[in-house]
N, C-alpha and C positions, 0 to 999 in steps of 0.2 A: 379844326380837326374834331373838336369837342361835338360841337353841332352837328358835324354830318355822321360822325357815329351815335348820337344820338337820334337822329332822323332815320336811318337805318332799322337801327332797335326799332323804335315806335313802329317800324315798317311791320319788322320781322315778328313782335309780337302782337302784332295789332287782332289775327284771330283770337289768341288766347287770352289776350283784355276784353275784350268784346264777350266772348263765352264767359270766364268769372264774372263783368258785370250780370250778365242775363241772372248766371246759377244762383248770384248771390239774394237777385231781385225777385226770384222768383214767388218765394213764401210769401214777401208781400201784395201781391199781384191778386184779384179775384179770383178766383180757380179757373174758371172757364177763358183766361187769359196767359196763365203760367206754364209755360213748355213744359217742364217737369224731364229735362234732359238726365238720364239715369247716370250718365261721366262723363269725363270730359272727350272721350272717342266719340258716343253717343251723339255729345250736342256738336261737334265741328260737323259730322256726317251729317244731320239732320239741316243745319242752318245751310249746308251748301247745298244738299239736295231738295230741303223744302222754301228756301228762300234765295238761293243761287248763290255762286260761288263770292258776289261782288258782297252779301252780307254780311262776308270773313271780314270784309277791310270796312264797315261802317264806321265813322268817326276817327278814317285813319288822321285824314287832316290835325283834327285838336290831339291825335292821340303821339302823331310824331312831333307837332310843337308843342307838347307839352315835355316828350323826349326832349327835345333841343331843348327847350329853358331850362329844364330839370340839368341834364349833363352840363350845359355852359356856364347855370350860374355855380353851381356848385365847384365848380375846378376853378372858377373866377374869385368869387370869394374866400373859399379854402387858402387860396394862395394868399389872396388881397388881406385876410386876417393874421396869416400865417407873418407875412411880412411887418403887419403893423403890430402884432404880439412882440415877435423878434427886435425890431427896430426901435421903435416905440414906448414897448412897457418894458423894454427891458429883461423878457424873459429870456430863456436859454433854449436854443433847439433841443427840443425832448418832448417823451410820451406830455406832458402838460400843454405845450403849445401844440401839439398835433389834437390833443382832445379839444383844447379851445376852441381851435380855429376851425375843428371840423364841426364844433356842436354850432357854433355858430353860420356856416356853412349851410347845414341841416335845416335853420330855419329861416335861410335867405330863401335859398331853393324852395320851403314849402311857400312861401311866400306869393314867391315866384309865380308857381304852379300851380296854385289853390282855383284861380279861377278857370282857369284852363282845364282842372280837373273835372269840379263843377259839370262844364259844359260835355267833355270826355263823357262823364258820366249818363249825363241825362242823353246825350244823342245813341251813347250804346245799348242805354236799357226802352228807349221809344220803341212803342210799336207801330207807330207811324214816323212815315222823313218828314220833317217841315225845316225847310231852310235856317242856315246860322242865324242870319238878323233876324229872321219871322222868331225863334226860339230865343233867342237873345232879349225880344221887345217882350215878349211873355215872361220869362225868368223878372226882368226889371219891374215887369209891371203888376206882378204877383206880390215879390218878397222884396223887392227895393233894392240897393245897393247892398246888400247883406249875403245876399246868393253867394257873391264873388270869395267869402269865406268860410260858406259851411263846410263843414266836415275837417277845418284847419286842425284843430287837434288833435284828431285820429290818424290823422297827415303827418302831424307830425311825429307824433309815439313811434310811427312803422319807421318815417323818413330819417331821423335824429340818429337813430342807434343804425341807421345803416350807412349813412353818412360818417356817422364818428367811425364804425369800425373799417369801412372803405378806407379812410385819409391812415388810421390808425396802420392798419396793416402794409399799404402802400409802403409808408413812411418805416418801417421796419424791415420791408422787403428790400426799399432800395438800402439799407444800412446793411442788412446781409451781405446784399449782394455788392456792396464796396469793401467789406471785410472780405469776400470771398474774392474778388478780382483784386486785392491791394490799392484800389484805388482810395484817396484821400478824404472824406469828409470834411467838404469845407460849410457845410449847414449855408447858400448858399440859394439851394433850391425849393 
């Protein structure tokens, strides 16, 4: 279930990752290269009427498996940490093991996703298509096996704190809402 609402998302937001890569890439770009998209209304109109509508879903491939790894590994480990907090060290279900297990979570997932990002990235902001492998054999043969983790940091600053607050919140929502229906907390889940 994880994976295909993941796969979904990446679907559904695959235009508007595509346009923030462009908007973001732009400044750096030679001038006579940089669309210079004035909003985000702007550059979806422009990229579908000056480069067709298929330019909305460039990179949707990497960009919905990088969805799926991002949603599966996260609800995989969250739990998989959550269990061995619990079990294991001996902590007590509460705000501490939900923060653990979500920080740690946070940097399965970047993990995960880092190179997938990578590739995400470089296919959305190309001005030209050149195939997965042909792009793939270039990235390696440029920067080495290093590609596969740039930008991990910056990954993760955004990924951590949104990960901890997801599991964080979840984890209170459903405690509400078993105080609000009488149902039991057996810290179980």
């Amino acid at each position: 279930m994880a994976s295909a609402s993941g796969f979904m998302g990446g679907i559904a937001g695959n235009p508007a990752d595509v346009l923030n890569v462009r908007m973001q890439n732009d400044r750096s770009l030679p001038e006579a290269q940089r669309r210079n998209y004035r909003n985000a209304v702007e550059g979806l109109y422009r990229m579908a009427k000056e480069e067709g509508w298929r330019s909305l879903f460039r990179g949707v491939g990497a960009n919905s498996m990088r969805a799926v790894l991002m949603t599966a590994s996260q609800l995989a480990s969250y739990d998989s940490f959550k269990h061995l907090l619990l079990d294991r060290a001996g902590m007590e279900d509460g705000l501490r093991v939900h923060f653990t297990a979500s920080f740690f979570a946070g940097f399965i997932a970047t993990t995960v996703c880092s190179p997938v990002d990578v590739i995400k990235t470089r296919v959305m902001s190309a001005h030209s298509q050149e195939g997965l492998m042909v792009l793939l054999k270039r990235i390696y043969q440029e920067e080495g096996v290093r590609w596969t983790f740039r930008g991990w940091v910056p990954s993760f600053i955004r990924l951590g704190p949104h990960t901890i607050a997801t599991f964080v919140f979840l984890e209170q929502h459903k405690k509400i809402y078993r105080l609000l229906k009488g149902v039991e907390d057996n810290g179980t889940d």
